[in-house]
C-alpha positions in Angstrom: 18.0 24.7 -21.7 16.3 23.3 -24.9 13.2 22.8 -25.5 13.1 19.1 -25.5 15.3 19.3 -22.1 12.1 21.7 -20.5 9.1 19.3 -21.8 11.5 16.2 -20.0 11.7 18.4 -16.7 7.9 19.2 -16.8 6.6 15.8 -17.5 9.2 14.5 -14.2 7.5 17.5 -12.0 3.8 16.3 -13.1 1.7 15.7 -10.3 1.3 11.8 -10.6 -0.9 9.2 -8.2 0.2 6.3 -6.5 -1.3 3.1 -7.5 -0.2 1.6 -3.8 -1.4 4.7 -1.3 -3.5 6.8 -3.9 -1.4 9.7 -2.7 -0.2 12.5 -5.0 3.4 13.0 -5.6 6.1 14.9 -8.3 8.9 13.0 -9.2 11.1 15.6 -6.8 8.9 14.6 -3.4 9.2 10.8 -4.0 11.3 9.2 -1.4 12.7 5.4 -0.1 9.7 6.1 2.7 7.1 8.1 0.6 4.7 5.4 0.0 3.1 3.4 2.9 1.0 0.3 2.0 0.0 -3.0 2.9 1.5 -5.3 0.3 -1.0 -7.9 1.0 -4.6 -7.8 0.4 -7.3 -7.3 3.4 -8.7 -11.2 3.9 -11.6 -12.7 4.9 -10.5 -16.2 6.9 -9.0 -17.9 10.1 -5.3 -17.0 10.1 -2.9 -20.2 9.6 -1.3 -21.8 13.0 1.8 -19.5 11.8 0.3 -16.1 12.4 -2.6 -16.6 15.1 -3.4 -13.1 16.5 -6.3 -14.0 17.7 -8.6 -17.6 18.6 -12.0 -17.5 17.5 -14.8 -19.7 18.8 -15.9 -23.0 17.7 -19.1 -22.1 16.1 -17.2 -18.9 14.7 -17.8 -19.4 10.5 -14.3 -19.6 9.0 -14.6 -16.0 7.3 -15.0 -14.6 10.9 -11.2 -13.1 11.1 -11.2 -10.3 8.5 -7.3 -8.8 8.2 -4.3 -7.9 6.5 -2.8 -11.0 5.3 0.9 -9.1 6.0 1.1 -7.7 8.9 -2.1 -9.4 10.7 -3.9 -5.8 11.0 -7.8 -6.0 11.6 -8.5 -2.5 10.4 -9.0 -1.9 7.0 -8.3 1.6 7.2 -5.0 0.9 8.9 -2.0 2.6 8.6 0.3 0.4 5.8 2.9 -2.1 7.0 5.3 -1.3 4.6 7.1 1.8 3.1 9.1 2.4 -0.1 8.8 4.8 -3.0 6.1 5.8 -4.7 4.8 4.0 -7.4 2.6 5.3 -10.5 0.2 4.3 -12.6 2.4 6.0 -15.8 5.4 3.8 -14.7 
């Protein structure tokens, strides 16, 4: 092996983070399900008429339903809705 074809395997095995799940992950371990994330952003609103998980009150403010604006989940440390491969910051 040369040494140009040892510095290229070394830099793919480099322990890298993922920019979705802030997991650690080599270039060997990443998968099509490695990465699990919420492609959405954790809101602060009522949902629209489409995705209604939930009523609130009348005198409820607007910024009452707090959730994942994918997959409707009102944890913020919840699981992700979503898997694919890993994604980092390098790439």
């Amino acid at each position: 092996m040369e040494k140009g074809e040892r510095v290229r395997e070394r830099e793919r095995e480099r322990e890298k983070i993922c920019k979705r799940c802030k997991q650690t992950f080599t270039s060997s371990s990443n998968a099509s399900s490695a990465c699990r994330f919420h492609p959405s952003i954790f809101v602060c609103r009522r949902h629209d008429d489409q995705k209604r998980y939930y009523e609130l009150g009348p005198e409820d403010p607007p910024y009452a339903a707090k959730f994942y604006d994918c997959c409707g989940a009102e944890d913020p440390e919840a699981s992700g809705c979503t898997t694919s491969f890993h994604v980092s910051y390098d790439d």
